[in-house]
Backbone bond lengths (Angstrom), bond angles and torsions (degrees), N, CA, C in turn:
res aa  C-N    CA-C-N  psi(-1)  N-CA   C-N-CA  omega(-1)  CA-C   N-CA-C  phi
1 X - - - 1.465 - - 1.513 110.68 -
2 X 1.589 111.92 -42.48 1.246 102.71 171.73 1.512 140.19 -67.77
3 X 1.473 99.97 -23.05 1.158 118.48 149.12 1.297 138.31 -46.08
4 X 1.251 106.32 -64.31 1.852 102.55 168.08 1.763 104.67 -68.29
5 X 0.824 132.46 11.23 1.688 124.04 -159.14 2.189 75.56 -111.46
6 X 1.233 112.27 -53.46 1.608 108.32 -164.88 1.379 92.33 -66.38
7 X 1.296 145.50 -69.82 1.610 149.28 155.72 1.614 112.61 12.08
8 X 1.687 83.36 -81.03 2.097 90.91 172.67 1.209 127.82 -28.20
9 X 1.590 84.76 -52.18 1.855 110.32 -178.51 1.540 113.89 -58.34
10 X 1.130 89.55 -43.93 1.686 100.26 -177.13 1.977 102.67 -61.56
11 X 1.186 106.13 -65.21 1.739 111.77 -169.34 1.668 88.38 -60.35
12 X 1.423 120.49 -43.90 1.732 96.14 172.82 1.758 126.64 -28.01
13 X 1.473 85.39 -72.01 1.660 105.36 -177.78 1.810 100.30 -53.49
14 X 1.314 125.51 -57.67 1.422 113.00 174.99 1.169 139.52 -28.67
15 X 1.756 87.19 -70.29 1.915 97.54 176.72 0.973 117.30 -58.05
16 X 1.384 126.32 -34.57 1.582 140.58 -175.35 1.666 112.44 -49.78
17 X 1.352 95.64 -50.23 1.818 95.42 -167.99 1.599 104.95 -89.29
18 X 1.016 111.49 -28.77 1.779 114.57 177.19 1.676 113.69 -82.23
19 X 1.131 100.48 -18.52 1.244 96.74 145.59 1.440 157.44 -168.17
20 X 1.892 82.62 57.62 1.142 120.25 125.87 2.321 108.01 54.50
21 X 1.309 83.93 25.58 1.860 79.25 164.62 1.518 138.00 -42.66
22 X 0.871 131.69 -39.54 1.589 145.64 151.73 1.572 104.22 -29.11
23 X 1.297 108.16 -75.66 1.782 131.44 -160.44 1.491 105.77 -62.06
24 X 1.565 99.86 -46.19 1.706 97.74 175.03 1.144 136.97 -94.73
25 X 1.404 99.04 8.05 1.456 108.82 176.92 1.761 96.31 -78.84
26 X 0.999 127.91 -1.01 1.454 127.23 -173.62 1.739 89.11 -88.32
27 X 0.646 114.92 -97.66 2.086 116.51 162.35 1.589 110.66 12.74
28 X 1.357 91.96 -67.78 1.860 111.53 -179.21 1.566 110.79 -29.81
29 X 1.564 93.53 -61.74 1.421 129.55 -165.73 1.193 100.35 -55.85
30 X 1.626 117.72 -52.41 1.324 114.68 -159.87 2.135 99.93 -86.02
31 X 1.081 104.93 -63.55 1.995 95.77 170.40 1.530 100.96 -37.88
32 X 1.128 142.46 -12.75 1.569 106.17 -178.88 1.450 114.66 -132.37
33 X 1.277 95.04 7.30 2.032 109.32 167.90 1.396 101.64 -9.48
34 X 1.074 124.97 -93.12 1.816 166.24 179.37 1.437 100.23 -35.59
35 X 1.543 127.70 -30.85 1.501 116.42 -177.94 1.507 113.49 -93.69
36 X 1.238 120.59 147.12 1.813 122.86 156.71 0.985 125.12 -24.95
37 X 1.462 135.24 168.26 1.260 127.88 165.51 1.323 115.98 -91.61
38 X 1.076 132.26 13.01 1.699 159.87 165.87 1.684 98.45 -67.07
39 X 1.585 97.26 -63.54 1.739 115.98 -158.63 1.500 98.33 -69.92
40 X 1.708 112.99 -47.18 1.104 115.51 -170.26 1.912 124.03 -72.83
41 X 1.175 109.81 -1.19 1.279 120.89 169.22 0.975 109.53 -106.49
42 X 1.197 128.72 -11.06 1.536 136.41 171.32 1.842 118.19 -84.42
43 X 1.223 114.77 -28.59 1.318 147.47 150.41 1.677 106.39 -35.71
44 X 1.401 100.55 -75.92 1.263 122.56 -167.59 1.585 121.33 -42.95
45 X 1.946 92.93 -57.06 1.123 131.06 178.23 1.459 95.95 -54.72
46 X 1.245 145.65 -69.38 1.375 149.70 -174.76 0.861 110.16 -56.75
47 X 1.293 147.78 -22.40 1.541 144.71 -151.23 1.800 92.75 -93.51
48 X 1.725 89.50 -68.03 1.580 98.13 -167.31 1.646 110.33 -62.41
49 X 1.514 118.18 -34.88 1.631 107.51 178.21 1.635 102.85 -66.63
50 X 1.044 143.06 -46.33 1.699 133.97 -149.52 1.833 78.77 -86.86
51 X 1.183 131.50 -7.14 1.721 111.09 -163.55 1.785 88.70 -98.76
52 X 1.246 124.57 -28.98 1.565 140.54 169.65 1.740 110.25 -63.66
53 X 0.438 103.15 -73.22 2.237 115.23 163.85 1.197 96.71 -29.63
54 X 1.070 122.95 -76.91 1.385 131.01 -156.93 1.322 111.65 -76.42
55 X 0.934 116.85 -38.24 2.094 116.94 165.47 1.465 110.35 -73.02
56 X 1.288 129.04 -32.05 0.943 128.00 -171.04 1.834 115.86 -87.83
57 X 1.549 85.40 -12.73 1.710 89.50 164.96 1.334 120.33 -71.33
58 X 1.343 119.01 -28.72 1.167 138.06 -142.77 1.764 92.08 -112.84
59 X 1.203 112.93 -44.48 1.553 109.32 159.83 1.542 110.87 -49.85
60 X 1.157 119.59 -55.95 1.353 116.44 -160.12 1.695 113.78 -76.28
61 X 1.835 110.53 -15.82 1.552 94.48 -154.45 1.628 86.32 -126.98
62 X 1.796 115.75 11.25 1.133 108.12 -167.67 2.000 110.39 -63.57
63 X 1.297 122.62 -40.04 1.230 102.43 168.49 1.331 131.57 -66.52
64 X 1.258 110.28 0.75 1.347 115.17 164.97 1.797 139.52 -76.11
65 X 1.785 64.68 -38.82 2.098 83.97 151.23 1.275 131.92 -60.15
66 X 1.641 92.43 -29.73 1.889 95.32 -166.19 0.947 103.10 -89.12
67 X 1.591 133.23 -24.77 1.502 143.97 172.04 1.739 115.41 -44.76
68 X 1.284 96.63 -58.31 1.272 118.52 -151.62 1.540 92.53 -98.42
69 X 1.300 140.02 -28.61 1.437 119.95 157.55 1.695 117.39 -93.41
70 X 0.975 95.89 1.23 2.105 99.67 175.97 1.067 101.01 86.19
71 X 1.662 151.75 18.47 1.365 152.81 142.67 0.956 131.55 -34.93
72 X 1.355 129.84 95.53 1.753 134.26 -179.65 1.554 91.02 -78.69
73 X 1.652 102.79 155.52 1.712 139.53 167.69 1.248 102.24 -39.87
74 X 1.284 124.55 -71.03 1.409 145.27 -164.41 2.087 101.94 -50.36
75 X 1.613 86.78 -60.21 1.936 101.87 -178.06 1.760 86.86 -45.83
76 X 1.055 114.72 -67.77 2.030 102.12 -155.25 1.540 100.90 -75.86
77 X 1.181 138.62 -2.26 1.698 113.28 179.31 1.428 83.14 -114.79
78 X 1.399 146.03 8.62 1.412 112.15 134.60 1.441 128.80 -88.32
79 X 1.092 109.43 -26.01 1.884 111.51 156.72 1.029 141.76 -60.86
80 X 1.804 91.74 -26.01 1.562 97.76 168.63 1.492 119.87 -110.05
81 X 1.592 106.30 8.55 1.336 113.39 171.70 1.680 98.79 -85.65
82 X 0.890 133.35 -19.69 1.755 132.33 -138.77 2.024 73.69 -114.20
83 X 1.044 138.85 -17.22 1.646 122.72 -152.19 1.527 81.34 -132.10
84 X 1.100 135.77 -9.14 1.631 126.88 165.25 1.377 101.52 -97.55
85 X 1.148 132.76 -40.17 1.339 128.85 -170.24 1.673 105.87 -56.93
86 X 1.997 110.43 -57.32 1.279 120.42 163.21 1.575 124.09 -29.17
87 X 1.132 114.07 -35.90 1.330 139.24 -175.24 1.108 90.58 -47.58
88 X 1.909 106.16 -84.86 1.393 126.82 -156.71 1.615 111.81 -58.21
89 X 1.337 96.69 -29.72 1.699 95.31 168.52 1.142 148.21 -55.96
90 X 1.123 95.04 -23.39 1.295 131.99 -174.29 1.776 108.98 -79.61
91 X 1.203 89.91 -47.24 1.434 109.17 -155.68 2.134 105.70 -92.29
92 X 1.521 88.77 -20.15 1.485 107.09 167.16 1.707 117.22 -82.08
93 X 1.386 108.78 -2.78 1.814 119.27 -179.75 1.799 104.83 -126.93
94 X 1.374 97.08 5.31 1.810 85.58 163.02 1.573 83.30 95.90
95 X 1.463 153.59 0.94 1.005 138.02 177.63 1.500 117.04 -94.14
96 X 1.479 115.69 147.94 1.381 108.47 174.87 1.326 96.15 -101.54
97 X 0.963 116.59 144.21 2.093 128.46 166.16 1.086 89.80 -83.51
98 X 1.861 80.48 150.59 1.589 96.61 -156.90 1.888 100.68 -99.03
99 X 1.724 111.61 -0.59 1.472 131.78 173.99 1.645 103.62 -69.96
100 X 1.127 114.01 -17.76 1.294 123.21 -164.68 1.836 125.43 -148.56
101 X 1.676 83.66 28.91 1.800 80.57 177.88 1.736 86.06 -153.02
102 X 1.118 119.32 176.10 1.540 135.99 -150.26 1.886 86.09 -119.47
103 X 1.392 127.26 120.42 1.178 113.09 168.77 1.421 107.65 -67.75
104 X 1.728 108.94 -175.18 1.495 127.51 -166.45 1.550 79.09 -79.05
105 X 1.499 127.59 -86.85 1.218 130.46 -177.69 1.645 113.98 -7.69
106 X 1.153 99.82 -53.54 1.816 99.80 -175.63 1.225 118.12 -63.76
107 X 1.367 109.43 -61.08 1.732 129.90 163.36 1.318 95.68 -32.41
108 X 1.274 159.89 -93.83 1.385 150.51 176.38 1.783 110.28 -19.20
109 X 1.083 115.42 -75.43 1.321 135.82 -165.63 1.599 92.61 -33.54
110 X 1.345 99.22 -75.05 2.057 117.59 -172.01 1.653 85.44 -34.96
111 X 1.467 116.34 -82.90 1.309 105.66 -163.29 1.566 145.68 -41.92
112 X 1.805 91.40 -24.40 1.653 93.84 -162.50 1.741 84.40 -83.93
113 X 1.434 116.13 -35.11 1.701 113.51 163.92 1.200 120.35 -8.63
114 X 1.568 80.07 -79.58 1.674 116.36 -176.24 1.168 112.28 -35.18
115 X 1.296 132.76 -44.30 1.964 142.23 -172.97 1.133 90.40 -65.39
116 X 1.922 131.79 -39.51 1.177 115.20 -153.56 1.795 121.50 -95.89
117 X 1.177 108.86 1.72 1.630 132.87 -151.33 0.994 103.08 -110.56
118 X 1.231 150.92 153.35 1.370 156.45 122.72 1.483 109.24 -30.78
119 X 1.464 108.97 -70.78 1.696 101.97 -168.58 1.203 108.33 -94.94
120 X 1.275 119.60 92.39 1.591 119.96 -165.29 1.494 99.86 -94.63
121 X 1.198 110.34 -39.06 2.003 108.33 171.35 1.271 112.34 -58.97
122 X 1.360 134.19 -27.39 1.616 134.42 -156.26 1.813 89.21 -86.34
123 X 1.802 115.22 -30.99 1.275 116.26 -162.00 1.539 118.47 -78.01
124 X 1.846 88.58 -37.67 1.552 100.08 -177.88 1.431 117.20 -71.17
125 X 1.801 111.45 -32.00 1.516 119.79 -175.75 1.507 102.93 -81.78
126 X 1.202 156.57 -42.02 1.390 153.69 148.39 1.615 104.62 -30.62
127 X 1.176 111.41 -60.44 1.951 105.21 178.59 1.724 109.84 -162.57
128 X 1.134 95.61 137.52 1.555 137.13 18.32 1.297 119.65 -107.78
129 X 1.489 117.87 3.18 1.824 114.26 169.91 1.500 111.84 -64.04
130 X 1.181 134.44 -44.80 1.659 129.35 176.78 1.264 128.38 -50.05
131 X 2.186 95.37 -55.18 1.290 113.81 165.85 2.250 94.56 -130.32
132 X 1.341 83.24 157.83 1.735 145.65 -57.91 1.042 121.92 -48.05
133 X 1.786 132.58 15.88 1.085 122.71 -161.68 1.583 115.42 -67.64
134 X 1.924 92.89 -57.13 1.415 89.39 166.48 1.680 126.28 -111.41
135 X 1.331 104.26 1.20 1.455 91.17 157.70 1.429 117.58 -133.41
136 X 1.860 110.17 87.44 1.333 116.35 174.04 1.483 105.52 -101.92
137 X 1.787 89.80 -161.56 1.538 98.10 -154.02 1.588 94.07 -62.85
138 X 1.457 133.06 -21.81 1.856 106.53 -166.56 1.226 96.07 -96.25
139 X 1.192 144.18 -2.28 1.233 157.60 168.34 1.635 106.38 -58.27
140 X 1.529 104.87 -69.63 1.527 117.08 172.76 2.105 105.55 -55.77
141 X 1.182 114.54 -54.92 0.842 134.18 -169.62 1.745 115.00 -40.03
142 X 1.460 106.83 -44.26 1.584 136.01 -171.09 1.539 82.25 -70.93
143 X 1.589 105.13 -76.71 1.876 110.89 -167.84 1.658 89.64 -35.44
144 X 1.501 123.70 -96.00 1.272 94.66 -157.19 1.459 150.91 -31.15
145 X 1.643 101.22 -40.31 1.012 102.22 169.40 1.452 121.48 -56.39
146 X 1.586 137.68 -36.64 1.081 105.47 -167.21 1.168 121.44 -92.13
147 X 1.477 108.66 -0.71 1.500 128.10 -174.83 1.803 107.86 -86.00
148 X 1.112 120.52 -28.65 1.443 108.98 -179.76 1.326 112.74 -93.26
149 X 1.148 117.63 -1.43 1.897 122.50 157.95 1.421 120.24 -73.56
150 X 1.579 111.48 -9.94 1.463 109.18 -177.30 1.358 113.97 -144.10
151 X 1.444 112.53 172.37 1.469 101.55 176.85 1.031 108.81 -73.65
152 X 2.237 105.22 -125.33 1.430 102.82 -156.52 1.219 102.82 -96.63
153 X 1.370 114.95 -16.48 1.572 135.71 -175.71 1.905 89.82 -44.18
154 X 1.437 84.42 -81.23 1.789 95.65 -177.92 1.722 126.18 -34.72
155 X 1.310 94.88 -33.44 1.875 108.55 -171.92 1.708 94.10 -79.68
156 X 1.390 111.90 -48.69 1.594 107.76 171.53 1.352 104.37 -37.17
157 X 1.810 124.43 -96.33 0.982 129.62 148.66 1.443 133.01 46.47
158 X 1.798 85.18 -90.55 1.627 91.59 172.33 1.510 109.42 -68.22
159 X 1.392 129.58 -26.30 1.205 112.48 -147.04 1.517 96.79 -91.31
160 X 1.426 111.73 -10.38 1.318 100.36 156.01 1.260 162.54 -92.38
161 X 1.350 86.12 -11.92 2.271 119.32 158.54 1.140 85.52 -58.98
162 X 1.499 135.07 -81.67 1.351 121.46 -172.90 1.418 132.35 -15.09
163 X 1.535 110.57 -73.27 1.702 142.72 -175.29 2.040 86.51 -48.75
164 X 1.658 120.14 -54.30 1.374 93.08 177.61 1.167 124.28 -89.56
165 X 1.593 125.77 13.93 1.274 106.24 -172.27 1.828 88.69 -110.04
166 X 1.048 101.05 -14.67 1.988 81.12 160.97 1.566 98.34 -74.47
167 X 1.481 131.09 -74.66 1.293 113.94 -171.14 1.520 125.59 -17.32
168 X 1.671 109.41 -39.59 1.586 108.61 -164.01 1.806 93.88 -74.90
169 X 1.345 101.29 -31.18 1.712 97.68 177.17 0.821 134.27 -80.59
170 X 1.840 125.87 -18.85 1.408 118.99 140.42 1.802 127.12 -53.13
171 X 1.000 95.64 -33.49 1.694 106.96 -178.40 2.083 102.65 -57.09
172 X 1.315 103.91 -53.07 1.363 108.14 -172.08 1.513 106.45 -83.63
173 X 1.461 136.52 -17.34 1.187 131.78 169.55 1.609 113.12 -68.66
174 X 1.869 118.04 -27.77 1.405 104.80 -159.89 1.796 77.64 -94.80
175 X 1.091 132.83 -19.92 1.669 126.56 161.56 1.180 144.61 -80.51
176 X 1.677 92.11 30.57 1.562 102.83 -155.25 1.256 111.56 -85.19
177 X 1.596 120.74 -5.32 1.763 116.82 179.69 1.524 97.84 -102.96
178 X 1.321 141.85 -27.32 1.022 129.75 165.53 2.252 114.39 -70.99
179 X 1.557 100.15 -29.12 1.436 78.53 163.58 1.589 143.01 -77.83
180 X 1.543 86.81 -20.25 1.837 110.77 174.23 1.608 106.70 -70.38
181 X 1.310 105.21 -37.76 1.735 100.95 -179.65 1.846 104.82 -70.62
182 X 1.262 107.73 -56.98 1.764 114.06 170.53 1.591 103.71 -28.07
183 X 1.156 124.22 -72.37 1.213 132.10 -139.14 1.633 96.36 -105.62
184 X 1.556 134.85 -34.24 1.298 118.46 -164.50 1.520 144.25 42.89
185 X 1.516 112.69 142.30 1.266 98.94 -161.77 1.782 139.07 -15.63
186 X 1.598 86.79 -53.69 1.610 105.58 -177.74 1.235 106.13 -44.68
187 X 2.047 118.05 -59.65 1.045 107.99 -157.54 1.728 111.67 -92.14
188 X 1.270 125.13 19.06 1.353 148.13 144.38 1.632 110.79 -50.04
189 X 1.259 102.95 -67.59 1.765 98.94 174.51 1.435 124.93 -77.69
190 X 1.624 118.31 -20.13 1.272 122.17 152.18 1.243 129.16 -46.94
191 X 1.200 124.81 -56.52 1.658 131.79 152.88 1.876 114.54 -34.55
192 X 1.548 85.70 -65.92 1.551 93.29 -174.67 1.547 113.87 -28.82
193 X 1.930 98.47 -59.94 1.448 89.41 -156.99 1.921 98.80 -87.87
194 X 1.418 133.94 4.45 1.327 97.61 151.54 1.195 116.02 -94.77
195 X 1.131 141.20 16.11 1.674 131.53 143.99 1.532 116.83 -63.60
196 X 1.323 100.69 -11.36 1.316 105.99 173.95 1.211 114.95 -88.71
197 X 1.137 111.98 -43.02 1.743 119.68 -176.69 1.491 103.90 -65.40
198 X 1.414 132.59 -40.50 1.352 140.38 -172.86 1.669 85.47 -71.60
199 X 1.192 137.21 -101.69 1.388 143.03 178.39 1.512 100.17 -1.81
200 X 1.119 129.39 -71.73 1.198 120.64 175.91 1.847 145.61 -46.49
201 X 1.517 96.38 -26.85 0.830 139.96 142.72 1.597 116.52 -41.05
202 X 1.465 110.02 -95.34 1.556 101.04 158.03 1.090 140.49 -37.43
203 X 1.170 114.85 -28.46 1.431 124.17 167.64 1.292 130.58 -51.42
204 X 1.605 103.64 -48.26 1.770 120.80 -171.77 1.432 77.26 -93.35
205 X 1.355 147.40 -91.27 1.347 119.72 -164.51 1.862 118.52 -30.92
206 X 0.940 154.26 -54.23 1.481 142.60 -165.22 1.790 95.59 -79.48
207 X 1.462 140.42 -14.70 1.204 139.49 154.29 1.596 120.18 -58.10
208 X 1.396 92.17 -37.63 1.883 105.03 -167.21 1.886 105.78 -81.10
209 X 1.202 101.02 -36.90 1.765 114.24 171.66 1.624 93.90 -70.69
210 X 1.099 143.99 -45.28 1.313 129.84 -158.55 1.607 101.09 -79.58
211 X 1.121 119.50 -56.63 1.690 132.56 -165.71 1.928 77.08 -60.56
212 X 1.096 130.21 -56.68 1.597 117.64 -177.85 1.174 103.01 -31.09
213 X 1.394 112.11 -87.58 1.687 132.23 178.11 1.095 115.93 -18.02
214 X 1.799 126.37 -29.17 1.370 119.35 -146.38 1.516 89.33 -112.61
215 X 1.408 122.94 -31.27 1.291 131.39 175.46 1.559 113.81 -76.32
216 X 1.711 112.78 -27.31 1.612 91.54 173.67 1.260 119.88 -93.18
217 X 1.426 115.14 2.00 1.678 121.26 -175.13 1.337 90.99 -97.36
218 X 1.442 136.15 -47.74 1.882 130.38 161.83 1.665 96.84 -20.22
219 X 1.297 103.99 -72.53 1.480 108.43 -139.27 1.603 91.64 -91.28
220 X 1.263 143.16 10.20 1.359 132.66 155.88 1.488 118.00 -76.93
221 X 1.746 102.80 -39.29 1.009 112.46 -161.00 1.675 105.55 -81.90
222 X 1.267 122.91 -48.79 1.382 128.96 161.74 1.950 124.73 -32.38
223 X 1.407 89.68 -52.76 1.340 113.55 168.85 1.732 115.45 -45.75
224 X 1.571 113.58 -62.18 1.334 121.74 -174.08 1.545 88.62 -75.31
225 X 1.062 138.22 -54.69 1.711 127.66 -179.76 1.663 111.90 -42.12
């Protein structure tokens, strides 16, 4: 019990900084200036369900991936320790990754769309807020990892840190001009970069478990040879 209780804790602190609710609710704010507050909860609503689907696919079928492409545990939490860590680095120097942020180019594109579409909220909250803002590759990357270390207990689990940490990001997206006024630019990038520092953090930890992994299956396997 205590085990899955330190775990939770752990995908808490993960999901949290990678993706980063506070920081993008500034984003939110800005793609939906121009829409209702009808459109803009409708936005919201789309963003966080297709960013839930889609991680949660990847929760559920991630050993299936590793099966079926020959992927050991160890191979993805150092790949995906080394590309989350990048993340946080990024994000610890004032940079947004570009795995996890919507270019300027795009941000235009969606919108001038958007004038032209009927469902212009369903377009903007699917992408680029769904994908990749909040569910990119270290995003996906984290879910697997913590899901192919455990059974179903664990895959439950994760899939439910998940289910609230979109909730907490719908909550801060439909509050996103009262949180930008609270907090202001400054304290926008203050956040940012310790979500960065934590992210980074996670990062070299799910690297440091893998290089483990990779060294005790070396030396088991050598051993029984």
């Amino acid at each position: 019990m205590n085990d899955l209780m330190s775990h939770a804790l752990a995908m808490v602190g993960g999901y949290f900084a990678i993706m980063n609710p506070i920081a993008n609710t500034a984003v939110f704010t800005g793609l939906t200036a121009d829409l209702s507050d009808a459109e803009t909860r409708r936005v919201a609503r789309t963003a966080v369900v297709s960013a839930f689907f889609i991680v949660l696919v990847f929760i559920v079928m991630g050993k299936l991936v590793f099966e079926f492409f020959g992927v050991t545990l160890p191979a993805l939490r150092i790949a995906g320790g080394i590309l989350v860590a990048l993340i946080g680095f990024n994000m610890m120097h004032g940079k947004a990754s570009k795995a996890h942020s919507a270019a300027e180019e795009s941000g235009r594109d969606v919108s001038q769309v958007g004038t032209a579409v009927t469902d212009a909220a369903a377009a903007i909250g699917l992408s680029p807020l769904g994908i990749p803002i909040l569910a990119g590759p270290g995003t996906i990357a984290v879910s697997m990892s913590y899901s192919a270390s455990g059974g179903m207990a664990m895959m439950v689990i994760n899939a439910l840190v998940f289910l609230v940490m979109c909730a907490v990001t719908y909550v801060s997206f439909l509050a996103g001009g009262r949180v930008e006024q609270y907090l202001g630019a400054n304290g926008l990038k203050v956040v940012t970069q310790l979500m960065g520092l934590l992210l980074t953090v996670v990062g070299v930890q799910m690297g440091i478990e893998g290089l483990g992994g990779a060294v005790a299956a070396f030396t088991q396997q050598h051993g029984a040879s």
